[in-house]
N, C-alpha and C positions, 0 to 999 in steps of 0.2 A: 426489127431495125436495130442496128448497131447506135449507140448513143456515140457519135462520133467528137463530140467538144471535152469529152473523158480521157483523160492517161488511160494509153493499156499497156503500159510499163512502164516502172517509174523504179531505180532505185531507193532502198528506204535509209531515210535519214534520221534525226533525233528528232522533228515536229515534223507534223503529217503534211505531206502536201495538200495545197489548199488549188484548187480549180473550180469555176461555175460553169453553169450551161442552162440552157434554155429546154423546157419542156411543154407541150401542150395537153389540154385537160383530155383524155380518153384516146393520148398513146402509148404506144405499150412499145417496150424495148430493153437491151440486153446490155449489159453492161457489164465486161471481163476487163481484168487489170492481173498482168502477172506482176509481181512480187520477186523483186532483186537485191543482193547484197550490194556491197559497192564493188566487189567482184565482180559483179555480174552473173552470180549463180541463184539460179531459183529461190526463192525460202521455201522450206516446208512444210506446207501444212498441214500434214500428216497430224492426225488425231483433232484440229483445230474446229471453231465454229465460227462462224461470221455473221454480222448483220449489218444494210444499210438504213439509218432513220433519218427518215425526212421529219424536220420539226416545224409543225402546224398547228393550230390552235390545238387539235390533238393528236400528238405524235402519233406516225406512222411508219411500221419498221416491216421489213422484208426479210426473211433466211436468207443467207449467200448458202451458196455451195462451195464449197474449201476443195482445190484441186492438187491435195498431198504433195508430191515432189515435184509437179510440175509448177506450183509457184502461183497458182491462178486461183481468182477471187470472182464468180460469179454471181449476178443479183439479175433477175429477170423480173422485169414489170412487165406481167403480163394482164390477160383479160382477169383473171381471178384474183388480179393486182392491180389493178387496175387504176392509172391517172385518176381515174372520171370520179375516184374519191378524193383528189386534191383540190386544194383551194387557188384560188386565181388571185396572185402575188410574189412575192420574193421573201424567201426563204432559206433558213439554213439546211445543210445535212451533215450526214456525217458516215462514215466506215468504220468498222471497229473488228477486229480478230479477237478470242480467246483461247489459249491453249490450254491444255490437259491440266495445268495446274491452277488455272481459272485467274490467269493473265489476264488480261484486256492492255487493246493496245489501238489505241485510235490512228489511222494511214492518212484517212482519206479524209478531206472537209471542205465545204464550200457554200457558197451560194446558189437555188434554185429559182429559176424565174417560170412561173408557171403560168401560160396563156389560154384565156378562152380560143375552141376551135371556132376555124372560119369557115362559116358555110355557105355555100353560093347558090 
């Protein structure tokens, strides 16, 4: 599933944008964000790394996949990523890029609200 309350494009400014969204415990979903100037031209991420950390009583951090010129910032929470290790509350996270010259550059920040599943 597409995490749909996420930017999947956002021009980038001098502080990250900041968005929340709501998750529940043991789903799993994708979450792509292309990266623009104020041009409106891709960034590249070419050579880059990424990661997204949710902060929990013990942070938890995911590899993005970095999509070179096309500008794209991937993170999948998948079953080997799995929700079903977060905790049920409200939380921060965060995005962060690194380039080749061990840059970091935080994008992305917000709020997670994390729900127990309903089971019927």
């Amino acid at each position: 599933m597409t995490c749909p309350a996420l930017p999947n494009q956002f021009a980038l400014g001098t502080s990250p944008v900041k968005k929340n969204f709501t998750t529940v415990i043991g789903d799993t979903f994708t979450f792509v964000v292309t990266v623009q100037d104020a041009a409106s031209v891709a960034k590249d991420f070419t050579g880059y790394t990424g990661k997204m950390t949710f902060r929990f009583d013990t942070p938890y951090s995911s590899t993005a996949t970095m999509g070179g010129t096309a500008g794209t910032f991937t993170i999948d929470v998948t079953p080997a990523l799995s929700t079903a290790n977060f905790q049920v509350g409200t939380f921060e996270y965060g995005c962060e890029w690194t380039n080749s010259t061990t840059d970091t550059r935080e994008f992305l920040r917000g709020s997670v609200v994390v729900r127990e599943a309903f089971v019927a």
